[in-house]
N, C-alpha and C positions, 0 to 999 in steps of 0.2 A: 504494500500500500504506500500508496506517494503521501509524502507528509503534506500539509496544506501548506501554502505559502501566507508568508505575512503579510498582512495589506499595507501598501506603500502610497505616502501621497503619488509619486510618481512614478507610476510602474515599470518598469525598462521594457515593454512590447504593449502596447494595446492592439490586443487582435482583432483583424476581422474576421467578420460573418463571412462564410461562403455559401453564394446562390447557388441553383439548379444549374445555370452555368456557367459554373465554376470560376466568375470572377470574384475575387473579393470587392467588397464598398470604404475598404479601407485603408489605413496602412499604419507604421510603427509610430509612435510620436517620437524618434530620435530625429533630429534633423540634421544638419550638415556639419561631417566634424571637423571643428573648425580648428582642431591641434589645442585646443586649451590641456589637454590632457594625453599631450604625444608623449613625452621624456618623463614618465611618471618614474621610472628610471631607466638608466644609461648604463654604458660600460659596458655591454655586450659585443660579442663578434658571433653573429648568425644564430640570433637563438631560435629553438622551430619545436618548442613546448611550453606550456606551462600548466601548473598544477595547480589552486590556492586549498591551503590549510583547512579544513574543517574544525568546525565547533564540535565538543565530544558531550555530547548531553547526560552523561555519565558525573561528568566530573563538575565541581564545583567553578563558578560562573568567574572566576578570577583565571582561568587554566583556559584560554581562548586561540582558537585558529585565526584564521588571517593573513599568516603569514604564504608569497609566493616563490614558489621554486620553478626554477626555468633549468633549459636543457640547449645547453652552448654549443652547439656543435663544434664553432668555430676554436674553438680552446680545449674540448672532450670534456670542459669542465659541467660541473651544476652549482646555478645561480639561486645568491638566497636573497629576498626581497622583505624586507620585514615591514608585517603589514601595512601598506601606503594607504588606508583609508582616510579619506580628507585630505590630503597631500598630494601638491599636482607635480612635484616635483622631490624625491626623495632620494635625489642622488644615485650614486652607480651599485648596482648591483654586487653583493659580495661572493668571490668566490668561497662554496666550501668544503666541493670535493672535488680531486684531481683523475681521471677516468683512467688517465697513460698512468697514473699509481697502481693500479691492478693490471695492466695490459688493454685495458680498453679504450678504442679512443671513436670520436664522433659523436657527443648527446644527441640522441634522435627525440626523448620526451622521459615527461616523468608523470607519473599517477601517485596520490595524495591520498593514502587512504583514512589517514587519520591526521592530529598534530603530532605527532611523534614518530610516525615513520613517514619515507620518502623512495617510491621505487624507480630507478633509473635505465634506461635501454642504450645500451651504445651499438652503434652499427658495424663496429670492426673490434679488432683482439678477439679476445677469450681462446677456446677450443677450435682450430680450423680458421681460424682468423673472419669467424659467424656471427660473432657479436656476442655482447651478453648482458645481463642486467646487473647490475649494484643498488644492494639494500642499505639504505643510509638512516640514522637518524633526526633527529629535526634540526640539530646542529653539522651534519654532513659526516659523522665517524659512521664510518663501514662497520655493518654489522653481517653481510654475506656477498656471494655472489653468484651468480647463476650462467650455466654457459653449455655449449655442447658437451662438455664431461656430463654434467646431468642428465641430458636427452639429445642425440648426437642431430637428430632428424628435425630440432624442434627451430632451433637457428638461425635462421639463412639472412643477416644481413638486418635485423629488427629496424622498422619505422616508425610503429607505432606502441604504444600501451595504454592500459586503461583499467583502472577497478573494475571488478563487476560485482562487488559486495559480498556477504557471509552468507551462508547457510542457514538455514531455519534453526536449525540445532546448535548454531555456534563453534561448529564442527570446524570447517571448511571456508577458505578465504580464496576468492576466485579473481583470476584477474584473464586478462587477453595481451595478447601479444600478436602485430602484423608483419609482416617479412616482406621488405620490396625487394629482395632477394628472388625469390620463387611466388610468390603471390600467394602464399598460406597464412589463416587466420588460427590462432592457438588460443586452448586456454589451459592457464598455468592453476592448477589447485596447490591450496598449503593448507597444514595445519596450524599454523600461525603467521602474522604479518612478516615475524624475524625468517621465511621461506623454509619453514620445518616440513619434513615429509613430501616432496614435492610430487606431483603426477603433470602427465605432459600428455594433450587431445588435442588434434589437428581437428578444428573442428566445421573447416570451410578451404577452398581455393579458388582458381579462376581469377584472382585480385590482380592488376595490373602488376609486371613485374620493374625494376627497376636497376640503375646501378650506380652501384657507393660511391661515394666522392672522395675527397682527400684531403682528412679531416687535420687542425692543427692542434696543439699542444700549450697550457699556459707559457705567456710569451712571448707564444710563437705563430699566433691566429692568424686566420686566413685573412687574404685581402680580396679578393675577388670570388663573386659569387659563383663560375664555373668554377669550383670548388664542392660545391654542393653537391649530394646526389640528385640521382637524373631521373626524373619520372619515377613510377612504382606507385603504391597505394602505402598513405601515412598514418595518420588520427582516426582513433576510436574512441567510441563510445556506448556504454550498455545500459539498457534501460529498460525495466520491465520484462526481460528474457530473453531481447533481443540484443545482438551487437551489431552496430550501425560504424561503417569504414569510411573514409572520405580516399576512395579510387582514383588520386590526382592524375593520375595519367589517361583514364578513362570519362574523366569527364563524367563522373555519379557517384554516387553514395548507394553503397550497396548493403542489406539488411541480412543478417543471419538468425532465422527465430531458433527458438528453445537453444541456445546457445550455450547456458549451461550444465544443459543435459545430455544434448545429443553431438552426433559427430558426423563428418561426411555431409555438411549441410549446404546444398543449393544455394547461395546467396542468390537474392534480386534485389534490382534497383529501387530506388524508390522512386512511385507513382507520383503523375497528376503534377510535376515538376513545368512551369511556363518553361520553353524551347528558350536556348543560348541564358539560363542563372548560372547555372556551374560553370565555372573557366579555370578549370586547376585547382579544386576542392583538395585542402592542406591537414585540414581539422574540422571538429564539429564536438559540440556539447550541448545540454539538456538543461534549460533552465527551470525552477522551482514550480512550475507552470507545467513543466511538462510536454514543451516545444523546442525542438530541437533547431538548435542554430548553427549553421554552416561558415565557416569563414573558407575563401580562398586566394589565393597566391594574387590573382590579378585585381589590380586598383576597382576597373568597371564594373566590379561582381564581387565586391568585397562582403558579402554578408547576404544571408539568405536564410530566413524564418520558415518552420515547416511545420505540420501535427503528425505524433507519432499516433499509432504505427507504420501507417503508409506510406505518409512522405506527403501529406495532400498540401499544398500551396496555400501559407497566410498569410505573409507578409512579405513584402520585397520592399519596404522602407529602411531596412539594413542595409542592403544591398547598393544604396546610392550614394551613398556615403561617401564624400571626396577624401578618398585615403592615399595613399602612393601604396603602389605594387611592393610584393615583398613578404604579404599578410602569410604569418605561417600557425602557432598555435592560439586555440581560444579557448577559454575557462570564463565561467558565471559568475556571479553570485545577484542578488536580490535585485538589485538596483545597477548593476553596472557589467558590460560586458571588457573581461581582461584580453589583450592580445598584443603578439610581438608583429614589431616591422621588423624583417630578415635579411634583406635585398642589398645589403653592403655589412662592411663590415664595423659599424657604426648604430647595430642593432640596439631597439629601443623597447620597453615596456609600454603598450598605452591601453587609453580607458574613454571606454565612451560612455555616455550618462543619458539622461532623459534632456533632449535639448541643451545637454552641455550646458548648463545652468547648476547642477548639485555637484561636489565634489564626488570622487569616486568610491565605491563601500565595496570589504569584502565579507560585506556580512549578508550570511547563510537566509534561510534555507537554499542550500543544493543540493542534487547528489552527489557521489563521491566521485571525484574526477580524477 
């Protein structure tokens, strides 16, 4: 069950109605972003993730998330961003874990699944030089790592990752992982967040495939964006049973239901999409609402609102957004949508609002990203 969201004066999507056919009568109240909230911070070189902290409703209301972790490619590092809410400007992001330190190098993304843990994908090192993930804490000390030694088959080159949450029984902690490698969707089970007991399920293919770039080192980042890897399919996200992929090189977001049960599953695209929104779909995430928002690589298509499960068309008031090209990860929360400019080596944090009038919040409800 989707938790309710809290009533905001300022919503971050007011949706439309869709008619019999199928146009909407409306669109988002964002208006045109006008960079008030571009360099929310700086210091980046190609970053093409991020994750923000969740609130742990367990714990006592002084023990809060908020805080953003990003995924550098350009450095193999992971970026810490300490919660920027209300702050259009919070300076450069802090390195606080080194990838080439364990053999891995390239951050492809990281998934958030609590304030205290932080999982990380890099595209090259590990076992077969396949990639592999690093489990970090909320200050960035490695607590594991994961890699073709674990599952030799599971690896190929990771772009994507994504929570997909616990178990009914508290058993089992589920996440996904995409390969622009060979174009296979995995999901990674554990017994706990620290990656205990681990199982490995191909649990889709057919996803555009891709190839690795040549990723840099603290110090030693890249300067140009043909550095980058080339095509493949990147960002994920799971919601309600399904995992939904942003197919950058195919041009769709493809859906995988019962995802965390079944294996060998048919993706399909998602329906009811107006012709020429997706132009190099990078990421995508699920806001409190329970509408799934697309971000992609090209400036004229930078944002595109959708209703799960199908995919049907609500809003393309994101989508017009005067942003520069470049747009690579996005993350929610209530009132603000988080995302990196990537397109040089001069990558930015930023935050768009409701009419760029309210500062930016990273406060919850979301799901776990």
């Amino acid at each position: 069950m989707r938790i309710s969201p809290v009533l905001l004066a300022l919503p971050l999507v007011l949706t439309a109605c869709n008619h019999d056919d199928g146009e909407a009568d409306d669109t988002s109240a964002i208006g045109l972003f006008s960079g008030l909230f571009d360099g929310v911070a700086t210091g980046m070189n190609f970053p093409l993730d991020i994750g923000v902290a969740p609130d742990d409703p367990l714990t006592p209301d002084d023990i809060e998330g908020g805080d953003i972790y990003i995924a550098n490619y350009g450095t193999s590092e992971i970026m810490w961003v300490r919660d920027p809410s209300g702050d259009s400007s919070s300076g450069d992001a802090d390195p606080i874990f080194d990838g080439t330190s364990v053999g891995f190098a390239g951050a492809t993304a990281v998934s958030v699944p609590t304030h205290t843990r932080v999982w990380a994908s890099f595209e090259q090192g590990g076992e077969g030089d396949a990639g592999g993930i690093a489990i970090l804490d909320q200050d960035g000390a490695l607590i594991a790592t994961i890699d073709g030694s674990d599952e030799s088959d599971a690896f190929a080159n990771p772009g994507g990752l994504c929570y997909g949450g616990r178990s009914a029984d508290g058993l089992i902690e589920y996440f996904y992982m995409i390969n622009l490698g060979d174009g296979t969707a995995w999901r990674i089970e554990a017994s706990t967040l620290d990656g205990d007991d681990l199982t490995f399920t191909r649990i889709g293919s057919g996803l555009a495939t891709g190839t690795p770039g040549n990723p840099g080192s603290p110090g030693n980042g890249l300067t140009s964006s043909s550095d980058l890897p080339d095509g493949g399919a990147r960002g994920c996200v799971y919601d309600l049973g399904s995992l939904y992929v942003a197919d950058m090189q195919n041009d769709r977001v493809v859906r995988f239901d019962d995802a965390a049960t079944d294996d060998g599953i048919d993706g399909v695209a998602l329906e009811d999409l107006p012709a020429g929104n997706l132009n190099d779909p990078t990421d995508l995430t699920v806001n409190a609402e329970g509408y799934l928002i697309i971000i992609s690589y090209e400036n004229a298509k930078a944002f595109l609102t959708v209703e799960l499960p199908r995919g049907g068309f609500i809003d393309n008031g994101l989508q017009n957004l005067s942003v520069n090209a470049g747009n690579y990860g996005v993350a929610v929360a209530s009132g603000t949508v988080w995302f990196t400019r990537a397109n040089n080596q001069n990558g930015t944090l930023r935050a768009v609002t409701p009419e760029q009038d309210v500062p930016p919040t990273t406060e919850g409800p979301f799901p776990p990203q």
